[in-house]
FIKOLZA-1660 file (N, C-alpha, C; in steps of 0.1 Angstrom, whole numbers, plus 5000, padded with zeros to 4 digits):
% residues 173
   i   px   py   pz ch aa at
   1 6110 4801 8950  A  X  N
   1 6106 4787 8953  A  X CA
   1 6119 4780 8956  A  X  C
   2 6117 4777 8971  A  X  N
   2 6134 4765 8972  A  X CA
   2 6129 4752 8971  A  X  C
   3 6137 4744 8958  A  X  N
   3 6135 4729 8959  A  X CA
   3 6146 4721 8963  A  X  C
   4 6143 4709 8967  A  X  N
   4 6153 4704 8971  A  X CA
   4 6151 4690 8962  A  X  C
   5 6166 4683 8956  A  X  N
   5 6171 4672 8946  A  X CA
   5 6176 4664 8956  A  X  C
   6 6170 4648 8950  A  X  N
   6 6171 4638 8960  A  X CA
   6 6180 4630 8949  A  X  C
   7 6194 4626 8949  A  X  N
   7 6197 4609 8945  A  X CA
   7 6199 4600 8951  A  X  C
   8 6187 4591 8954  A  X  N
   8 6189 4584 8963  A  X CA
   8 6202 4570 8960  A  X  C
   9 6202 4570 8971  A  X  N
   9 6212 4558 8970  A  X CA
   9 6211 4552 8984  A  X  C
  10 6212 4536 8985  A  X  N
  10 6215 4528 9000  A  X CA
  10 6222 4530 9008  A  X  C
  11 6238 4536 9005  A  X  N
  11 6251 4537 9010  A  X CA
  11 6250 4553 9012  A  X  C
  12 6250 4560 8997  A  X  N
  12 6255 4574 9001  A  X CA
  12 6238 4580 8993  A  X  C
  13 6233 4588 8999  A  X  N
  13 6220 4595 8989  A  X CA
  13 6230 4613 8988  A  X  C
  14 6225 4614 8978  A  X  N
  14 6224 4628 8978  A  X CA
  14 6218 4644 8977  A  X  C
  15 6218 4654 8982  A  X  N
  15 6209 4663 8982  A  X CA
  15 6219 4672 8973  A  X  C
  16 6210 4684 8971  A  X  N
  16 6209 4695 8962  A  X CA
  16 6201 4703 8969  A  X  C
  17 6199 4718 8971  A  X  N
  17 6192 4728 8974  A  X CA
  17 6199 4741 8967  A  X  C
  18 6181 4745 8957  A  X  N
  18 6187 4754 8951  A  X CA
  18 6171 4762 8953  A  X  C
  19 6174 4778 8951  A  X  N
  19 6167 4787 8951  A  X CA
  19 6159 4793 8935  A  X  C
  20 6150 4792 8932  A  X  N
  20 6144 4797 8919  A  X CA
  20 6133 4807 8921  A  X  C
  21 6137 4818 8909  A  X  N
  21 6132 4830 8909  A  X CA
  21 6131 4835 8893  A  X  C
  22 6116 4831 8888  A  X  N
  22 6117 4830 8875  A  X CA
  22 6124 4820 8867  A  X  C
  23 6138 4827 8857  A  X  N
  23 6145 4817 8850  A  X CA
  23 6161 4817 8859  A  X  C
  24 6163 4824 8867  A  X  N
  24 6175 4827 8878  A  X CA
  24 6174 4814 8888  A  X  C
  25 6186 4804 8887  A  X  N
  25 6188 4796 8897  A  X CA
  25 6199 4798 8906  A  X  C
  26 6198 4800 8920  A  X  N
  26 6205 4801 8928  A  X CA
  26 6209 4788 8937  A  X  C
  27 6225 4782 8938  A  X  N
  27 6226 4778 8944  A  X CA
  27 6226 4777 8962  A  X  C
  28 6221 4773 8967  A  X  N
  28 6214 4772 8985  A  X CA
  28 6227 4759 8993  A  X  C
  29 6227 4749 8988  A  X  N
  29 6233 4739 8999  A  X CA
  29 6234 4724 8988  A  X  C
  30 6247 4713 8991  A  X  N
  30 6248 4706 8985  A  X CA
  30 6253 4691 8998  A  X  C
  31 6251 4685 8992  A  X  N
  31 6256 4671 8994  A  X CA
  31 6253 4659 9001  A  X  C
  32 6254 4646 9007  A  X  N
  32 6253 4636 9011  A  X CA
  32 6250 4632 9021  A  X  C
  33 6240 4622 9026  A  X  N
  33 6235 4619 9037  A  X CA
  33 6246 4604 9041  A  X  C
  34 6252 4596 9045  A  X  N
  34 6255 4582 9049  A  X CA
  34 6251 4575 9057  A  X  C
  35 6251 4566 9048  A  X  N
  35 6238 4551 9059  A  X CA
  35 6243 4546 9069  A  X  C
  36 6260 4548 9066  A  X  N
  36 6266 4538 9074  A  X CA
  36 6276 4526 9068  A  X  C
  37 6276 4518 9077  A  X  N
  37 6285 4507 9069  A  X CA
  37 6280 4492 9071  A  X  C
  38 6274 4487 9061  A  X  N
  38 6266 4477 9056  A  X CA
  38 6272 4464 9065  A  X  C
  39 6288 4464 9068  A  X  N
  39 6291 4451 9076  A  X CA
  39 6288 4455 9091  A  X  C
  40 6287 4465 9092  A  X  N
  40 6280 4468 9112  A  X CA
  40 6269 4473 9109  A  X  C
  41 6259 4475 9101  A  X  N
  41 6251 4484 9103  A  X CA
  41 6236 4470 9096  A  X  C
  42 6226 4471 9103  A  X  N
  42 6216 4464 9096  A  X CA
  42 6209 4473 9084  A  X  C
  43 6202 4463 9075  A  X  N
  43 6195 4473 9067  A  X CA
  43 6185 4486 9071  A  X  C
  44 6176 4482 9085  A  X  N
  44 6166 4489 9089  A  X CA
  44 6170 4503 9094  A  X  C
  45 6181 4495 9104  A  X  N
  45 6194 4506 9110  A  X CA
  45 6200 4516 9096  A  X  C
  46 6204 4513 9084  A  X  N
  46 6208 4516 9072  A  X CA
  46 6194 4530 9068  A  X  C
  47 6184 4525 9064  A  X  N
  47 6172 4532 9059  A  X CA
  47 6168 4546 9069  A  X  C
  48 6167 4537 9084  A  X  N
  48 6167 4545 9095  A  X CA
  48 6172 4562 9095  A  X  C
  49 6185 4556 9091  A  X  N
  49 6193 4568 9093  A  X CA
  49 6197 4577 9081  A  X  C
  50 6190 4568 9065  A  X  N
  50 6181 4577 9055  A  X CA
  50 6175 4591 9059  A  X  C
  51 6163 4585 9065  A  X  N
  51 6149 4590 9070  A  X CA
  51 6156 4601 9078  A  X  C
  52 6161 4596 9088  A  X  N
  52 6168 4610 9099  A  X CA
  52 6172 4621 9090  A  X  C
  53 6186 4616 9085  A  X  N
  53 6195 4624 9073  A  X CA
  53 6189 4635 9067  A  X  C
  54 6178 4626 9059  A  X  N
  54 6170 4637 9050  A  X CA
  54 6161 4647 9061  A  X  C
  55 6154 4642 9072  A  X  N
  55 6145 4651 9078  A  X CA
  55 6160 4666 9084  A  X  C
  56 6169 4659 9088  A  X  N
  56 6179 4673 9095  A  X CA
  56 6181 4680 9086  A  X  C
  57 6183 4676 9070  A  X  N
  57 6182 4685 9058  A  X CA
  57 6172 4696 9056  A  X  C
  58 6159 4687 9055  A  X  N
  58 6147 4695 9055  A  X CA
  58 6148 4706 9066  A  X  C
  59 6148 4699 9078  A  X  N
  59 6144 4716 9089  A  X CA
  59 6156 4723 9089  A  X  C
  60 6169 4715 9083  A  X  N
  60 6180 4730 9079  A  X CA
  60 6175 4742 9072  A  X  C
  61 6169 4735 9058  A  X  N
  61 6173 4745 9044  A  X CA
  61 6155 4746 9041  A  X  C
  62 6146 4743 9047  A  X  N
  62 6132 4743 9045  A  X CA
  62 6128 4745 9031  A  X  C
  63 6127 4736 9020  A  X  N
  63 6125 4736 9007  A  X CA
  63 6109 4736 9009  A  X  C
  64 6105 4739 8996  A  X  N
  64 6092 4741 8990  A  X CA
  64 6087 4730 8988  A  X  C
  65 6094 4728 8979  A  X  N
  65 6089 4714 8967  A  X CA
  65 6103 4701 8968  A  X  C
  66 6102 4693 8963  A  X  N
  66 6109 4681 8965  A  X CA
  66 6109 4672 8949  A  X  C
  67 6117 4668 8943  A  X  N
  67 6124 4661 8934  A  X CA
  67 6133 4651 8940  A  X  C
  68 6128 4637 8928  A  X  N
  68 6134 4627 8933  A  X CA
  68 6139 4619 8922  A  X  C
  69 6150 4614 8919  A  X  N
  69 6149 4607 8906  A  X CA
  69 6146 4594 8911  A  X  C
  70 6141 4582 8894  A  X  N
  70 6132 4571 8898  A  X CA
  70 6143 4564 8898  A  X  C
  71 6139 4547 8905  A  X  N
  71 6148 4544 8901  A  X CA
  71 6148 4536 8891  A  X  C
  72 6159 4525 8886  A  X  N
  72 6166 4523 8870  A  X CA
  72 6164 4511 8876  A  X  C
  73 6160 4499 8867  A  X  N
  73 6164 4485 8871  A  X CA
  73 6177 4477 8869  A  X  C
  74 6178 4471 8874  A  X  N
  74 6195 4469 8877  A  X CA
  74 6192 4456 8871  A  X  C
  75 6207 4451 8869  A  X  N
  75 6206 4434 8866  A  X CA
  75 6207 4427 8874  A  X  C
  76 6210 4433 8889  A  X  N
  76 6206 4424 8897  A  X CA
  76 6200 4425 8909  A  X  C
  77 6185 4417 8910  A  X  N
  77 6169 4423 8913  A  X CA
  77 6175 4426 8931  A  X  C
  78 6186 4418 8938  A  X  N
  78 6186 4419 8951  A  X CA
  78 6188 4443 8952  A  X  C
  79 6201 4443 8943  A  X  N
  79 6205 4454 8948  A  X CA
  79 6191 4467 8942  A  X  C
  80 6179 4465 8929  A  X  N
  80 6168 4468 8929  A  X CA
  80 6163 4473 8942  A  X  C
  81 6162 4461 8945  A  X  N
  81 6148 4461 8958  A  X CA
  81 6154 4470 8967  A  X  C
  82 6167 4468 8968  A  X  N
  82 6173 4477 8980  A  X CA
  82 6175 4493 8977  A  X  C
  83 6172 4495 8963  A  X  N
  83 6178 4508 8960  A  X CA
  83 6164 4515 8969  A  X  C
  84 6152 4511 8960  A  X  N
  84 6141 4508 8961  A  X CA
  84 6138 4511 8981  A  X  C
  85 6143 4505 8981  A  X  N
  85 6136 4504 8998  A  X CA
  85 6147 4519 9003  A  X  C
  86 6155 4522 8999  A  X  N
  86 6163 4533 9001  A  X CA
  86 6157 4541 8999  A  X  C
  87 6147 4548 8986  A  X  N
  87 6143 4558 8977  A  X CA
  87 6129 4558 8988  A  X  C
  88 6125 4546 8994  A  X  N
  88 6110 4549 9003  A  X CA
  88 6116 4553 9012  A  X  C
  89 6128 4552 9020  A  X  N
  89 6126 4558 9035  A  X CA
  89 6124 4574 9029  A  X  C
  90 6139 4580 9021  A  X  N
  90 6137 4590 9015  A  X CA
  90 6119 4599 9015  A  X  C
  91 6113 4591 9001  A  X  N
  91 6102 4593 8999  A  X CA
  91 6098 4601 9014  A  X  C
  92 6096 4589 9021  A  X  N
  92 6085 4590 9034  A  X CA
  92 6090 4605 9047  A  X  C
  93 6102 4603 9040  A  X  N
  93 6106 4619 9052  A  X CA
  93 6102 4629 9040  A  X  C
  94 6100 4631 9030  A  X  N
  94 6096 4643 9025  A  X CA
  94 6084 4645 9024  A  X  C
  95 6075 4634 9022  A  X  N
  95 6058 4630 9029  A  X CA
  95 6057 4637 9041  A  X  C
  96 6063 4633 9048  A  X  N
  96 6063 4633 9064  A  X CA
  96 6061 4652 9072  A  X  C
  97 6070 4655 9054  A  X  N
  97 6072 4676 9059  A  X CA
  97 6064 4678 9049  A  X  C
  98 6056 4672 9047  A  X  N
  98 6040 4678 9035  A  X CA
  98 6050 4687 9025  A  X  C
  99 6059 4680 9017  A  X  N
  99 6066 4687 9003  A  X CA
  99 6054 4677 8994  A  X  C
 100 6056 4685 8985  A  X  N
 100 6049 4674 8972  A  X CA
 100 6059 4673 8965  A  X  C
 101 6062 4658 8961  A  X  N
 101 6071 4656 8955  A  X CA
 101 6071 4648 8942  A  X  C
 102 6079 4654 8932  A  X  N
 102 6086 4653 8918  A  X CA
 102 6092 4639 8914  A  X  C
 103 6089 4636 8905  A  X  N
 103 6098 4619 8901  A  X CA
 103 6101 4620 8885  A  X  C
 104 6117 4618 8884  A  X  N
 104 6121 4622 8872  A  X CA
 104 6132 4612 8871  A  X  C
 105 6128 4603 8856  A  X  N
 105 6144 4595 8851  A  X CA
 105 6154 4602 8854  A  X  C
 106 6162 4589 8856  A  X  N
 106 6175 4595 8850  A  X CA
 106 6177 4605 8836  A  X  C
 107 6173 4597 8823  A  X  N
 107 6171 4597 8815  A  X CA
 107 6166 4614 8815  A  X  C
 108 6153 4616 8816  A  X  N
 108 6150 4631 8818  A  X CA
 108 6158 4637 8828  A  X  C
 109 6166 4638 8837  A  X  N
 109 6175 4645 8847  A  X CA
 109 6185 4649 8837  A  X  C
 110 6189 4643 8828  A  X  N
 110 6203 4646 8820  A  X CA
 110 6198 4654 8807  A  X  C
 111 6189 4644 8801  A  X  N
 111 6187 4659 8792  A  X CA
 111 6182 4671 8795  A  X  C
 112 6174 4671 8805  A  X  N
 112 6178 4685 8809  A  X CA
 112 6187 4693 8813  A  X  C
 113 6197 4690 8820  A  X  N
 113 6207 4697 8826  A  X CA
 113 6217 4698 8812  A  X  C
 114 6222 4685 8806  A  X  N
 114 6231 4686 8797  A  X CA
 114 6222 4682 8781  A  X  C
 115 6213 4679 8777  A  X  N
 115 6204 4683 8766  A  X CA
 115 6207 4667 8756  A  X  C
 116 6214 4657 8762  A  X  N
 116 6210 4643 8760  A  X CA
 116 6211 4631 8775  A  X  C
 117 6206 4620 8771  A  X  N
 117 6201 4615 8780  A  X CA
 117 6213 4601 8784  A  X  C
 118 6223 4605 8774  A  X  N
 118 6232 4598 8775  A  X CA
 118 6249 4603 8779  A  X  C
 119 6245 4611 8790  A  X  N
 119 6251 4624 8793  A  X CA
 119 6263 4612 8802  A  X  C
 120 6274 4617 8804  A  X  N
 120 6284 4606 8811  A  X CA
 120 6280 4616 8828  A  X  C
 121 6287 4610 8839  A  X  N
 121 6285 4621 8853  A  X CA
 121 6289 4638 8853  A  X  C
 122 6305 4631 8845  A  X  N
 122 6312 4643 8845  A  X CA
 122 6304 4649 8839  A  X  C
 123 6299 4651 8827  A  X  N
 123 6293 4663 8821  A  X CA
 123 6278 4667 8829  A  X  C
 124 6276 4661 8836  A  X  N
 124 6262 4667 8843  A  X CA
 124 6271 4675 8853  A  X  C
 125 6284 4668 8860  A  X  N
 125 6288 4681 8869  A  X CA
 125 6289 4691 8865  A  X  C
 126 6296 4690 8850  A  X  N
 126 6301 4705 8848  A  X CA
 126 6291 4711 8845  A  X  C
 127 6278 4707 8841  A  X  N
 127 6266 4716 8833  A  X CA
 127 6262 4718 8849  A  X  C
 128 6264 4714 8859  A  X  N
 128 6253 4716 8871  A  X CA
 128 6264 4730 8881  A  X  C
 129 6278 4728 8874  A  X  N
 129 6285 4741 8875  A  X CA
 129 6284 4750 8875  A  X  C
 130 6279 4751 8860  A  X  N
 130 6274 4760 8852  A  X CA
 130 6261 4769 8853  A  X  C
 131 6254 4757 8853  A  X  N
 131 6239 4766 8853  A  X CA
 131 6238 4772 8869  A  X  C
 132 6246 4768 8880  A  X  N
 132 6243 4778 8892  A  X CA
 132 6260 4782 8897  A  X  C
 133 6266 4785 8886  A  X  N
 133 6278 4796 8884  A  X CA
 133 6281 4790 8897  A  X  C
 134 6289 4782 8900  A  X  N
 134 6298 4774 8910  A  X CA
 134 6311 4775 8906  A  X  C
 135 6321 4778 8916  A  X  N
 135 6335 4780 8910  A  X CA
 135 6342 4764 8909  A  X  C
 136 6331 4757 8919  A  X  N
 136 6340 4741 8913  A  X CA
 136 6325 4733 8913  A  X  C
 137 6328 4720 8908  A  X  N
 137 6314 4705 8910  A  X CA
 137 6316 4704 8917  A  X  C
 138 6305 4699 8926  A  X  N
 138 6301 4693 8939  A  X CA
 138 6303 4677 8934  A  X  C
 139 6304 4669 8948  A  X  N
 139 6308 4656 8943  A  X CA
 139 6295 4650 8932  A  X  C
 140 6297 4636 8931  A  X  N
 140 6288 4628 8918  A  X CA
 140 6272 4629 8921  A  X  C
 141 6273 4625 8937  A  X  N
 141 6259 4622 8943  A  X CA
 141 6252 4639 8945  A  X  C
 142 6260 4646 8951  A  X  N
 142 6253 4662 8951  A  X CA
 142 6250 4668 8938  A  X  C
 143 6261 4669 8930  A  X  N
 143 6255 4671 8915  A  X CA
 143 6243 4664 8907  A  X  C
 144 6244 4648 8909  A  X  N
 144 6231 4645 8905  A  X CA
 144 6221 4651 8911  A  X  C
 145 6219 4652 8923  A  X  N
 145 6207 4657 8935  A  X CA
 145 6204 4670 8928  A  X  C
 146 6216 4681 8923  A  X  N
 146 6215 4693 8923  A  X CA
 146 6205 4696 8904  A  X  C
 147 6213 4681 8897  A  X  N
 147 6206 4682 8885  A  X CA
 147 6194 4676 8886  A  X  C
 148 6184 4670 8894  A  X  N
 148 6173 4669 8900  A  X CA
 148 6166 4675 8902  A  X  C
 149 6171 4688 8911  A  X  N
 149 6163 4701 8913  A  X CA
 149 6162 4705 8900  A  X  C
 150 6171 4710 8892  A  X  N
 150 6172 4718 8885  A  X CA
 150 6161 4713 8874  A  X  C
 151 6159 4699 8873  A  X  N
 151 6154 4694 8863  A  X CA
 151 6136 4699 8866  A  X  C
 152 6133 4697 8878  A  X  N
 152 6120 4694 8883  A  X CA
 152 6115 4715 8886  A  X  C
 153 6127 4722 8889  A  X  N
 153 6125 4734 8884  A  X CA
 153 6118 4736 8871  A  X  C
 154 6123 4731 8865  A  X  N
 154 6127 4735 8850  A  X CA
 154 6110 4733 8842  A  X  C
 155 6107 4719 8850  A  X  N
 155 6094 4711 8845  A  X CA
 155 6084 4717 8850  A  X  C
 156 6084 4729 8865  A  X  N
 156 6074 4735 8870  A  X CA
 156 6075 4746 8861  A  X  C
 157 6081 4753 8855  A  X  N
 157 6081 4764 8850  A  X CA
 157 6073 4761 8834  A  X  C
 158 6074 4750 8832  A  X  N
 158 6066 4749 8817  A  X CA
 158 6052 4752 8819  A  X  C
 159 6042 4747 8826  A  X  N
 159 6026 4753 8832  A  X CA
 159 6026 4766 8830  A  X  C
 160 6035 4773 8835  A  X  N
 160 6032 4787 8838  A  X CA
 160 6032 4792 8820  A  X  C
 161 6046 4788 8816  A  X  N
 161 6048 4794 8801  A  X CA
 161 6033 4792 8790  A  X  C
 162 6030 4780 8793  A  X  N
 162 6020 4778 8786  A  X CA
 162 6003 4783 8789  A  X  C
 163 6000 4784 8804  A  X  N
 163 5990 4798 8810  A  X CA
 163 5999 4811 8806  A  X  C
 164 6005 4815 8805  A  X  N
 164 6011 4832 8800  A  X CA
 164 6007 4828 8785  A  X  C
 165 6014 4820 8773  A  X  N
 165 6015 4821 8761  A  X CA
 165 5997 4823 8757  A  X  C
 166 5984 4810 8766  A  X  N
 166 5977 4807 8765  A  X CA
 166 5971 4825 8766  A  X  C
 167 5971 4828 8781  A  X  N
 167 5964 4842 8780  A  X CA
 167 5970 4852 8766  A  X  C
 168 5985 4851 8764  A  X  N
 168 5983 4865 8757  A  X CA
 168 5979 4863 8744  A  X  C
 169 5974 4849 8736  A  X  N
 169 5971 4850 8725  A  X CA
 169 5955 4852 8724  A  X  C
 170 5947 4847 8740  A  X  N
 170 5935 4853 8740  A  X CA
 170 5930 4867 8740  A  X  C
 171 5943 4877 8743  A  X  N
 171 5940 4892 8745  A  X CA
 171 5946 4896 8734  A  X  C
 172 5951 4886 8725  A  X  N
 172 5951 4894 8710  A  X CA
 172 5942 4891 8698  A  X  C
 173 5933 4885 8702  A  X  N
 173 5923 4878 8695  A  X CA
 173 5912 4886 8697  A  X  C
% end
């Protein structure tokens, strides 16, 4: 199963593409889409080239499934709304390639990867190092993305555990 990790952002979003095969994660492709630059660029023009970004990713690396983290409310509601209106263009190109798509805190993205939820960046890089044996971190935005996938892997695989556990204690009964 290839998924692909979204952190979205207005300015810079970032992708992750990783390959899963049971409990084996394979790294596939990493890093950042840009909006552009906010003093020449309009917001629509901004989102616009979201939507593009992510779709040239998609028919690059053709993922399965799609993960997105939610977003966090900010203290201040303007840059919210905008994260927000970022995370829909997003959304809408992964809609658009019929992925079904994952939504995961922050909060849950980090304890999974690094096993609290109060994890600082760096330690998600190095755990996102780690778990797909990378000789170095990918930047802040690709590693979040990539701890995304990983996370939303991680949460598909629990269904199955529990139909396997569920069958084999009915055939020992």
């Amino acid at each position: 199963m290839r998924w692909i990790g979204i952190d979205p952002g207005l300015r810079t979003t970032g992708f992750g593409m990783i390959d899963v095969e049971g409990q084996k994660l394979t790294y596939v492709a990493s890093g950042t889409i840009e909006s552009g630059d906010p003093a020449t660029k309009g917001l629509s023009e901004r989102l616009g080239a979201l939507y593009t970004g992510v779709k040239e990713v998609l028919e690059t690396y053709k993922p399965e499934s799609a993960a997105i983290e939610e977003v966090f409310l900010n203290v201040n509601p303007r840059s919210t709304l905008m994260l927000g209106q970022a995370r829909g263009a997003v959304i809408a190109a992964l809609v658009s390639a019929r992925l079904p798509v994952a939504e995961y805190s922050a909060l849950r993205v980090k304890q999974a990867i690094v096993g609290t939820g109060r994890a600082a960046k760096s330690q998600v890089q190095e755990m996102v190092k780690r778990l797909l044996r990378l000789s170095r971190a990918p930047g802040a935005d690709a590693s979040d993305a990539l701890g995304v996938a990983i996370c939303a892997a991680h949460h598909a695989q629990i269904p199955k555990s529990i139909t396997a556990a569920l069958l084999a204690k009915k055939r020992s009964q």
